[in-house]
ZALO-838404 format. One record per residue (C-alpha): residue in one letter; residue number from 1; x, y, z; chain. Coordinates in steps of 0.1 Angstrom, whole numbers, plus 5000, padded with zeros to 4 digits. Example, Ala and Ser with C-alpha at 12.3 -4.5 7.8 and 13.67 -1.06 7.14 Angstrom:
% residues 2
a,1,5123,4955,5078,A
s,2,5137,4989,5071,A
***
This chain:
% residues 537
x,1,4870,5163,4268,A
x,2,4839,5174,4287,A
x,3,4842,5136,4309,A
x,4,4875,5150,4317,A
x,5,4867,5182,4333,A
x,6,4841,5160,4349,A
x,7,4867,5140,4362,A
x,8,4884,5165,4372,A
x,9,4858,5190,4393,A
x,10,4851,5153,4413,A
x,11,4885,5144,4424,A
x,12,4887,5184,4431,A
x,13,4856,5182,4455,A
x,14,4869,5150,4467,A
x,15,4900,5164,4479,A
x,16,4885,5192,4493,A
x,17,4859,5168,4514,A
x,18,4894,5152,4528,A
x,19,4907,5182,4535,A
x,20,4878,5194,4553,A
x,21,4872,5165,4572,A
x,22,4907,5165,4578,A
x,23,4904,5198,4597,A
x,24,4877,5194,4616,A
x,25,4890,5166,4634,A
x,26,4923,5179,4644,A
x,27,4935,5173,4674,A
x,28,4943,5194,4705,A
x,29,4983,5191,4706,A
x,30,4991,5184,4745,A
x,31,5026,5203,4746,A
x,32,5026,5224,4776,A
x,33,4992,5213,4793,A
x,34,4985,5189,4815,A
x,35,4944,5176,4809,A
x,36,4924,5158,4827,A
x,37,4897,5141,4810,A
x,38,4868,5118,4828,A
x,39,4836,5108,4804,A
x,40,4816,5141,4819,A
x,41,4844,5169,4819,A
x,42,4875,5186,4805,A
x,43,4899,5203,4826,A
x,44,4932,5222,4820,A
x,45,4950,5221,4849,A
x,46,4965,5248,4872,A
x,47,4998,5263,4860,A
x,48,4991,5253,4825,A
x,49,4979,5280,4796,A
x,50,4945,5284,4790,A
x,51,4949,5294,4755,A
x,52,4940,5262,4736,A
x,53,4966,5265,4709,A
x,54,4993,5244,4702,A
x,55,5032,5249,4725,A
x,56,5061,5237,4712,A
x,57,5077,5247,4676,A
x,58,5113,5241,4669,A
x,59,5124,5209,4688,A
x,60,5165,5206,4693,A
x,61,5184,5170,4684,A
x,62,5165,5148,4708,A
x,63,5130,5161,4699,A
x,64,5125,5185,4732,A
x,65,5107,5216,4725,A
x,66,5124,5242,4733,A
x,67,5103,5272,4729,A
x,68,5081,5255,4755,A
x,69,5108,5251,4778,A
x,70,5119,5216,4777,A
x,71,5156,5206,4775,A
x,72,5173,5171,4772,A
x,73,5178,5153,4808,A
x,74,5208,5125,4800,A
x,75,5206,5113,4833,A
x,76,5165,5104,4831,A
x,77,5167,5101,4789,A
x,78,5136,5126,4784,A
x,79,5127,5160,4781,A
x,80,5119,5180,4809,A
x,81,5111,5218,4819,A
x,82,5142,5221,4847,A
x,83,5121,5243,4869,A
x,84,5095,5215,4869,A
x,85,5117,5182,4876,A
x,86,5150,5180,4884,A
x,87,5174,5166,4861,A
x,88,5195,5151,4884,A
x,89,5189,5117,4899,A
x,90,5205,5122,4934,A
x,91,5179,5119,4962,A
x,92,5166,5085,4943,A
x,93,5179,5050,4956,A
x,94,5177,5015,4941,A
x,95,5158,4997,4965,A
x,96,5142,4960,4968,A
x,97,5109,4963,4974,A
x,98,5071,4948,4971,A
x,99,5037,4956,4978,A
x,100,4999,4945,4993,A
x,101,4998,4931,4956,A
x,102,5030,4921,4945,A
x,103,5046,4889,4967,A
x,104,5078,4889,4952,A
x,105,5111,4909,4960,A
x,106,5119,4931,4935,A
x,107,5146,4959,4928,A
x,108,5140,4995,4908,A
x,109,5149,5028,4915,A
x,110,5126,5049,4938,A
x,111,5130,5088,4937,A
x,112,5111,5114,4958,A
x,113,5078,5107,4978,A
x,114,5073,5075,4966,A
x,115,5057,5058,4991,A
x,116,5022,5046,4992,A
x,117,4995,5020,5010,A
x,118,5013,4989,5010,A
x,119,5044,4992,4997,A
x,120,5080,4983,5020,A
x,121,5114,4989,5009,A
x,122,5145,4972,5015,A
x,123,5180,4981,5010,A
x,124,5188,4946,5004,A
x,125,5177,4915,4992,A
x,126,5175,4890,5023,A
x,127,5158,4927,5046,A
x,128,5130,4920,5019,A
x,129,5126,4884,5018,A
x,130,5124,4884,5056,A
x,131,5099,4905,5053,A
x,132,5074,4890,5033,A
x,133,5044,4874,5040,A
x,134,5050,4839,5049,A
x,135,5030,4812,5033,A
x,136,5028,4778,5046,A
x,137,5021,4743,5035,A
x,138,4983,4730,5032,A
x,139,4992,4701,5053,A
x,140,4972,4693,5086,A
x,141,4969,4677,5118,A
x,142,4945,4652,5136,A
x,143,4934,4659,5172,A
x,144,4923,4640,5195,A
x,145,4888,4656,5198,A
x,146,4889,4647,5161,A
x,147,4893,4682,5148,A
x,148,4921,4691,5122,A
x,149,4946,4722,5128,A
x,150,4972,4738,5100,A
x,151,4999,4755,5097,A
x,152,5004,4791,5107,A
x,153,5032,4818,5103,A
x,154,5055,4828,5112,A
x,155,5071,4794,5116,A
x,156,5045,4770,5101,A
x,157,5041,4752,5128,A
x,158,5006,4734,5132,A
x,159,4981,4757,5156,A
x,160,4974,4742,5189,A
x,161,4947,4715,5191,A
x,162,4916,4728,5212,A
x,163,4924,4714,5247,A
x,164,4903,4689,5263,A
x,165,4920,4695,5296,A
x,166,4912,4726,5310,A
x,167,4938,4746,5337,A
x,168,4921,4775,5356,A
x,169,4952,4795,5365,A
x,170,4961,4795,5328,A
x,171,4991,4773,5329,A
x,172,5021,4775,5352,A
x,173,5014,4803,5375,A
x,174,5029,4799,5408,A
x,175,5014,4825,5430,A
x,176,4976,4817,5419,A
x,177,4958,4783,5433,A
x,178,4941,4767,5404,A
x,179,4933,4734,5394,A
x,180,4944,4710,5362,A
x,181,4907,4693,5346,A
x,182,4917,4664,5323,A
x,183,4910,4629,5306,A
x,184,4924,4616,5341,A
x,185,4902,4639,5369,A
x,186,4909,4669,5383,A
x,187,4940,4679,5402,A
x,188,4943,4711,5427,A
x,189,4976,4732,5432,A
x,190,4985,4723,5470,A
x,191,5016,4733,5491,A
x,192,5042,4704,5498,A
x,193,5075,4691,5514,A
x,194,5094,4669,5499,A
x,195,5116,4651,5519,A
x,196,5144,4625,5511,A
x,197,5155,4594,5535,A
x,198,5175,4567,5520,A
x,199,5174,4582,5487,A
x,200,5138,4575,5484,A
x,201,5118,4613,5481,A
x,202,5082,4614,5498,A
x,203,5056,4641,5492,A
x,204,5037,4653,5520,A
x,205,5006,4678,5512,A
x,206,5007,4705,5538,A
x,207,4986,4739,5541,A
x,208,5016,4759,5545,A
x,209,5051,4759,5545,A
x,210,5080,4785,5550,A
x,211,5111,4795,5526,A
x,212,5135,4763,5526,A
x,213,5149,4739,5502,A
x,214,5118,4712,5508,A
x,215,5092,4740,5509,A
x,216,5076,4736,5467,A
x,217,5041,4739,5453,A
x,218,5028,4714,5434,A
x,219,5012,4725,5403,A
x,220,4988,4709,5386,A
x,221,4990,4716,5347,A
x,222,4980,4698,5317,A
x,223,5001,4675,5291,A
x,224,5001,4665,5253,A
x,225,4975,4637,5259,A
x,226,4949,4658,5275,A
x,227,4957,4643,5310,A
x,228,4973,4662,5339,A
x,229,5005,4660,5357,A
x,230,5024,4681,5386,A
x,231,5054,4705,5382,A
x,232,5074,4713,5415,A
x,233,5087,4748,5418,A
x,234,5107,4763,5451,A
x,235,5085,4790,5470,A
x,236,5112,4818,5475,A
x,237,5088,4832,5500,A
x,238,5071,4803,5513,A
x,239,5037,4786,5502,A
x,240,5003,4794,5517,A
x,241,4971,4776,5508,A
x,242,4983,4762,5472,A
x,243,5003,4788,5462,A
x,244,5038,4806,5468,A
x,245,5037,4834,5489,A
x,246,5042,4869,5467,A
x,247,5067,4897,5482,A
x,248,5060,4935,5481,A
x,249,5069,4951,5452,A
x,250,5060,4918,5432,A
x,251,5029,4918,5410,A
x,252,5017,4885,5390,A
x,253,5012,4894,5354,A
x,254,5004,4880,5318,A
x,255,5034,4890,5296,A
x,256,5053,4886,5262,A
x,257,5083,4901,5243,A
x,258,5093,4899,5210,A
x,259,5108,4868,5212,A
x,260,5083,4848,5227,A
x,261,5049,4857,5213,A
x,262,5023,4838,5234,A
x,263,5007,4851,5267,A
x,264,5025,4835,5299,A
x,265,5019,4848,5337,A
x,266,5048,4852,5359,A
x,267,5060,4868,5388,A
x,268,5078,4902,5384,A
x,269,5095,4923,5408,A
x,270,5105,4958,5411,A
x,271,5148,4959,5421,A
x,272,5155,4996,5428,A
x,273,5125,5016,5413,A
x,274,5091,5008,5400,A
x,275,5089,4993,5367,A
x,276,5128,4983,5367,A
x,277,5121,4946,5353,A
x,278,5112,4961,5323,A
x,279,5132,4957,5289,A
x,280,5128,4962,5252,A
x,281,5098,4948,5242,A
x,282,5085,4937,5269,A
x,283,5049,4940,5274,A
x,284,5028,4933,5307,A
x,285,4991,4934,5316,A
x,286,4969,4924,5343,A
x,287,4944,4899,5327,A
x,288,4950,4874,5300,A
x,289,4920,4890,5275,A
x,290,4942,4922,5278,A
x,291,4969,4903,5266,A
x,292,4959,4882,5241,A
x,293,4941,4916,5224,A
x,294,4972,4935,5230,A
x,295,4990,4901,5207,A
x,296,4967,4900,5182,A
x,297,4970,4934,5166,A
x,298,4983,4934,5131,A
x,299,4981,4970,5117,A
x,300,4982,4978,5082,A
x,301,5016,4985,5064,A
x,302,5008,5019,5049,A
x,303,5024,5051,5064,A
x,304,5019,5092,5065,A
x,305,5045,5114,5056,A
x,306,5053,5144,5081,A
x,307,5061,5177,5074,A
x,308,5097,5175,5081,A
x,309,5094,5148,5050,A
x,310,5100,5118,5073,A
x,311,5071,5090,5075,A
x,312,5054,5073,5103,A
x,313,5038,5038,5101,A
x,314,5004,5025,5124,A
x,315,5008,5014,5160,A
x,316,4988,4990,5184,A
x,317,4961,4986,5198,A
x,318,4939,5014,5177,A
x,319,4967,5011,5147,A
x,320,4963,5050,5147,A
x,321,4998,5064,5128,A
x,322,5023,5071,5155,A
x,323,5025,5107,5159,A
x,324,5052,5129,5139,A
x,325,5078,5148,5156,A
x,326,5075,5185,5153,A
x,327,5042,5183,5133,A
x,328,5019,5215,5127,A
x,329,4986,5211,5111,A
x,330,4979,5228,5079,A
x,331,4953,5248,5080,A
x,332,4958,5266,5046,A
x,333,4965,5252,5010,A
x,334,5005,5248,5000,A
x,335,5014,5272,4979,A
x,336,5043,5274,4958,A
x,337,5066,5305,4971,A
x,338,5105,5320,4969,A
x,339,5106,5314,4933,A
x,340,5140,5305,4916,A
x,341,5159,5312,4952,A
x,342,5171,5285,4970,A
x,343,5143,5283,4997,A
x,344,5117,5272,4965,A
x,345,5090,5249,4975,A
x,346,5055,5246,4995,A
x,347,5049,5268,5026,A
x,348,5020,5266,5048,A
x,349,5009,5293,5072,A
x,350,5044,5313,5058,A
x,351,5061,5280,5070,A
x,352,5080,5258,5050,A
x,353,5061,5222,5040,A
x,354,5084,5208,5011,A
x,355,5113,5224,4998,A
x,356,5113,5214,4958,A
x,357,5111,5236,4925,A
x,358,5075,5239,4920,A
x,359,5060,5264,4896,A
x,360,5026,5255,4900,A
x,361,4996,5250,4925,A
x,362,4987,5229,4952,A
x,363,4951,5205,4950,A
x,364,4936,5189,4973,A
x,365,4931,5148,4962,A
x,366,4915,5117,4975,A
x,367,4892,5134,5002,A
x,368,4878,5109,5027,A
x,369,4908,5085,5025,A
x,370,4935,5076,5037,A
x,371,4957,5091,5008,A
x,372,4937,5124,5013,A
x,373,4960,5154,5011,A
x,374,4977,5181,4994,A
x,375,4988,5174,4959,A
x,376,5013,5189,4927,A
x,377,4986,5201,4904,A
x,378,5012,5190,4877,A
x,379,5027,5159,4882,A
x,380,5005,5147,4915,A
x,381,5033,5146,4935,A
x,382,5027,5146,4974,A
x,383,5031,5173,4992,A
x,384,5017,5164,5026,A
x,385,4993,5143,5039,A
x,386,4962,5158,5058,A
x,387,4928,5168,5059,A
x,388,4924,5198,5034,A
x,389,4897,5223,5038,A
x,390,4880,5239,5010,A
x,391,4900,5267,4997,A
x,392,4890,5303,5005,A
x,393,4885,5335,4981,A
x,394,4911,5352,5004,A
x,395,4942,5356,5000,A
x,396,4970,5354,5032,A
x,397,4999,5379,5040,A
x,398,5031,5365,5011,A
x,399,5012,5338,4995,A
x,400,4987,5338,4964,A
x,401,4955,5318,4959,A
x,402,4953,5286,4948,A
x,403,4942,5286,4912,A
x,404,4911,5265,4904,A
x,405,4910,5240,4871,A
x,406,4896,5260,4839,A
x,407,4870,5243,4815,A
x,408,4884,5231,4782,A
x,409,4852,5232,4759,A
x,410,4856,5212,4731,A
x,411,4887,5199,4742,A
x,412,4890,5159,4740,A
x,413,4856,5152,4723,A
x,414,4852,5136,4691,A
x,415,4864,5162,4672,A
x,416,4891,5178,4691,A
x,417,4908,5149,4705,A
x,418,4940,5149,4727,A
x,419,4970,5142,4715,A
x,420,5001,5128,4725,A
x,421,5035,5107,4719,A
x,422,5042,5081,4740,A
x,423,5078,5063,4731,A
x,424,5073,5080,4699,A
x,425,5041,5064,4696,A
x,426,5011,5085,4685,A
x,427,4983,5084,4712,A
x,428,4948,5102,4712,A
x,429,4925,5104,4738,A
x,430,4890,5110,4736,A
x,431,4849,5114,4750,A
x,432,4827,5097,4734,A
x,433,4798,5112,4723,A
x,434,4777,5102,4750,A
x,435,4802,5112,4777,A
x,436,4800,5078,4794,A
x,437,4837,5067,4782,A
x,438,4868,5075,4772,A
x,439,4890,5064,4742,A
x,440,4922,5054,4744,A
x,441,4935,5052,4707,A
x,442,4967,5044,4692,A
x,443,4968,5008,4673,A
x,444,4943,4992,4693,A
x,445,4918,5012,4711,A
x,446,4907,5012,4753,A
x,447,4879,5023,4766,A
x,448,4877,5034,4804,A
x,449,4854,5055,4825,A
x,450,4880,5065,4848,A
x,451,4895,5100,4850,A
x,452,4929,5104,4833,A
x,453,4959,5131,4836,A
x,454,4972,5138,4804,A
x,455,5005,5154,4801,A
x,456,5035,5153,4774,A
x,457,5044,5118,4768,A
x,458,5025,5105,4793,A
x,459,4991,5093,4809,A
x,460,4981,5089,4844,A
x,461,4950,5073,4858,A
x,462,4935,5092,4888,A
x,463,4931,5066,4919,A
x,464,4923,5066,4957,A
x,465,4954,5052,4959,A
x,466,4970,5082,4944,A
x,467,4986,5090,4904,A
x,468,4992,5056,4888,A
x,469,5011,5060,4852,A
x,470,5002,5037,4820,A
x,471,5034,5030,4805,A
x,472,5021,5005,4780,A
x,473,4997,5009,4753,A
x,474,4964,4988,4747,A
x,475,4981,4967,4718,A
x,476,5008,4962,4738,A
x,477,4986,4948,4769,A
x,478,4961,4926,4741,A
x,479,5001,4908,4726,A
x,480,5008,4899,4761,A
x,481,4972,4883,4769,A
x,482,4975,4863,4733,A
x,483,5010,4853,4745,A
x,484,4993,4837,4775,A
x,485,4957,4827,4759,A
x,486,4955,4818,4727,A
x,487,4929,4843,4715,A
x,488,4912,4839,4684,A
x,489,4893,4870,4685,A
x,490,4900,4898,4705,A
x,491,4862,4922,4713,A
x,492,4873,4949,4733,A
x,493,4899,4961,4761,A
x,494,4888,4979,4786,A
x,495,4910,4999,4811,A
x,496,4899,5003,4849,A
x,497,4912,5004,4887,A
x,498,4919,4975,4903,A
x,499,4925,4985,4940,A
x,500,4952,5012,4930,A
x,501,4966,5001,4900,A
x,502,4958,5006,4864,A
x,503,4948,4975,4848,A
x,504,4936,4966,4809,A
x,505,4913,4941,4811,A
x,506,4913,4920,4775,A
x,507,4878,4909,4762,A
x,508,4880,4881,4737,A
x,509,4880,4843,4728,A
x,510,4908,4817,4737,A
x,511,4912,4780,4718,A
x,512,4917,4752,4737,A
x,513,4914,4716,4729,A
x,514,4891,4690,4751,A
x,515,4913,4661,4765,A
x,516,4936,4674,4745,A
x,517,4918,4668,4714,A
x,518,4884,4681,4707,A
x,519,4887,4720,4697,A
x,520,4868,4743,4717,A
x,521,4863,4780,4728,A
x,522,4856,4801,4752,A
x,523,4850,4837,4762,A
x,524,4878,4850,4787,A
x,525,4886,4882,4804,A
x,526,4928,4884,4805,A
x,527,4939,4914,4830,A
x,528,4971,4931,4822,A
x,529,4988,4953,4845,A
x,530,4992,4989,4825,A
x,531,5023,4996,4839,A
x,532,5046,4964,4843,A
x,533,5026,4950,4812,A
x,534,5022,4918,4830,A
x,535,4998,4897,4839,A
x,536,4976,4900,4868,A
x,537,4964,4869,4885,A
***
């Protein structure tokens, strides 16, 4: 009898360890905050409660808590605070589309300001296979000065050999004298007349000549096999000491347009006023260097929103972003104004920047690059690009201060951790105890040292590209590398930035066979992109 009560008080004290050990590492619910958590800090956000107790209580059919707000959207299948997002999907449009990393054309549903460094839309399929980067064949040619040349876009055709005959008015250009220097000796431009008698034509060299039929220059240019031959071309205006006479109004230029996009000189008159022999896309210049660096400008893809919400891409030659119609500088923080009316949104200065529902505050993100601007302190919408300035302690006529992130101590270490649900999928998130990582844990863990936005059923990782979410979970990341590798053994998975996108990178050891016999293994490192789940080459 007395073992038994033994028994007993141990299994009691037992329990009671669990119990306690239980409570002490309960987690901090995440209903109704948004976190952000980095290995050295904390942070509940702006426009979320301070007090570090649980939101939520009675959830209706689909699992939204309502006392916090949240209501069933059919149209977007989740729950969402109406004042926050929108339930409706109008102002969002199915779009083809790829990016600076993705090659391939494909189609999803963009809503709001989703644009960002490198990506193009299209509104159909062959708009965005046009536009894609063209890559051509590995094949090359043999010149004759024994060098090799490939293939080059846009119509992968092989690149010019370097030219052994050398033509010092640049090609044919009429109203310079020049001479052709080739495999065969050297040739000058020189005025002629050609003259026909019993239907044999003679060519008699001549310093000048005036406007007829017989009155040409003879210009010396270079061919395919390095040598040089002589192109006759009608004078107009006459010919004058190896080349044909210019009229006022006429200036010689280097020149292209969008259809052909090589420098060529030419002739070019002005008709009834100055500059009247210009057309759409024409571009002219004075030297050839001006030219060919006026050609050679390829500016980046990315693009700035304006104020009026419309966006503007880089232009030649500085690839500065064309300017925006309308646009005022901001010289004050958004804030969020005209509450539950119809004029809602961000205003500037007591001027309107975006007209959405917002309900929270305005931060300023990714100084010092080109994404830098005002962001939603709860979702990381954009509001507008731009430089910020540090927010003042004052407070302007109709508007309120921007509130500042508040320290959540204790929050997301070891023994508080965050959690969440994502796809009804437990999730924590945690420091570790040495603040130099943070957990990702649900049934395989991720560690990361990146700083993450945590909000109901979802994550974000913080990039200079802007707010990139995780959709998939590290087991779901380490099945897809073992689908691709056979890994034996997986050691850890690790989640980090890779140029703007979030990307678990899969530690472990594949099996592969020698020759297709011997069994060996390796140590690999399998990249999986945290958002499409796929692979990343």
């Amino acid at each position: 009898m007395k073992g038994r009560n033994i028994s007993i008080i141990s299994l009691l004290f037992v329990l009671a360890l669990l119990i306690s050990s239980t409570i002490l590492v309960s987690g901090f619910a995440i209903t109704g905050h948004v976190i952000e958590i980095s290995p050295s800090s904390v942070q509940l956000l702006p426009g979320t409660p301070t007090n570090p107790a649980a939101i939520g209580g009675d959830k209706d059919e689909h699992g939204c808590y309502i006392a916090a707000g949240y209501s069933w959207c059919e149209s977007k299948q989740k729950c969402l605070r109406t004042w926050e997002e929108n339930c409706s999907t109008s102002g969002c449009s199915n779009l083809w589309w790829f990016d600076s990393k993705t090659k391939v054309c494909g189609q999803k549903q963009f809503c709001g300001s989703y644009m960002y460094q490198g990506l193009q839309t299209f509104t159909t399929l062959e708009a965005c296979k046009a536009a894609l980067p063209v890559v051509c064949t590995a094949d090359v040619k043999q010149c004759l000065d024994g060098s090799y040349v490939g293939r080059v876009a846009p119509d992968c055709d092989f690149a010019p050999c370097p030219s052994l005959c050398k033509d010092s008015d640049g090609g044919k250009n009429y109203y310079l004298k020049g001479k052709a220097t080739g495999n065969d000796g050297t040739t000058e431009d020189s005025c002629v007349i050609i003259s026909i008698q019993d239907g044999l034509g003679t060519t008699t060299s001549v310093p000048s000549c005036e406007p007829g039929p017989n009155c040409k220059i003879s210009e010396a240019l270079c061919n395919d096999i390095e040598g040089t031959y002589a192109d006759f071309y009608n004078c107009p205006n006459g010919c004058e000491d190896g080349a044909c006479i210019q009229t006022t109004g006429c200036s010689n230029l280097w020149w292209f347009d969008n259809s052909n996009k090589l420098c060529g000189q030419k002739q070019f008159c002005d008709s009834f006023f100055p500059y009247s022999y210009m057309y759409l896309g024409l571009q002219t210049f004075t030297t050839l260097e001006a030219c060919k660096s006026a050609l050679l400008v390829v500016c980046t893809a990315d693009v700035k929103q304006c104020l009026d919400g419309s966006y503007v891409s880089r232009v030649a030659p500085n690839c500065d972003f064309a300017p925006c119609t309308g646009e005022k500088p901001v010289v004050e923080p958004p804030v969020c104004d005209n509450w539950g009316a119809e004029e809602e949104g961000w205003y500037a200065n007591n001027e309107l920047v975006k007209l959405e529902k917002c309900h929270c505050a305005a931060i300023c993100s990714y100084e010092g690059t080109r994404s830098e601007g005002w962001y939603n302190s709860y979702n990381n919408a954009l509001i507008t690009f731009g430089k910020c300035p540090v927010p003042t302690t004052g407070t302007a006529t109709g508007t309120t201060p921007a509130p500042t992130p508040v320290s959540a101590t204790g929050i997301g270490g070891p023994d508080q951790p965050i959690e969440i649900n994502m796809d009804d999928k437990p999730v924590t998130l945690s420091q570790d105890p040495s603040h130099t990582e943070v957990s990702i844990n649900s049934v395989d863990t991720a560690t990361t040292t990146e700083t993450l936005r945590v909000s109901e059923g979802r994550i974000d990782m913080m990039t200079n590209m802007g707010a990139v979410e995780i959709k998939y979970l590290p087991e779901e990341a380490r099945r897809t590398a073992s689908a691709i590798h056979k890994l034996t053994q997986i050691d850890n998975i690790q989640l980090t930035d890779e140029n703007g996108k979030a990307v678990y990178v899969v530690h472990g050891t594949e099996s592969y066979k020698i020759l297709w016999i011997i069994p060996a293994s390796r140590n690999i490192a399998v990249k999986v992109d945290a958002t499409t789940n796929d692979i990343v080459q």
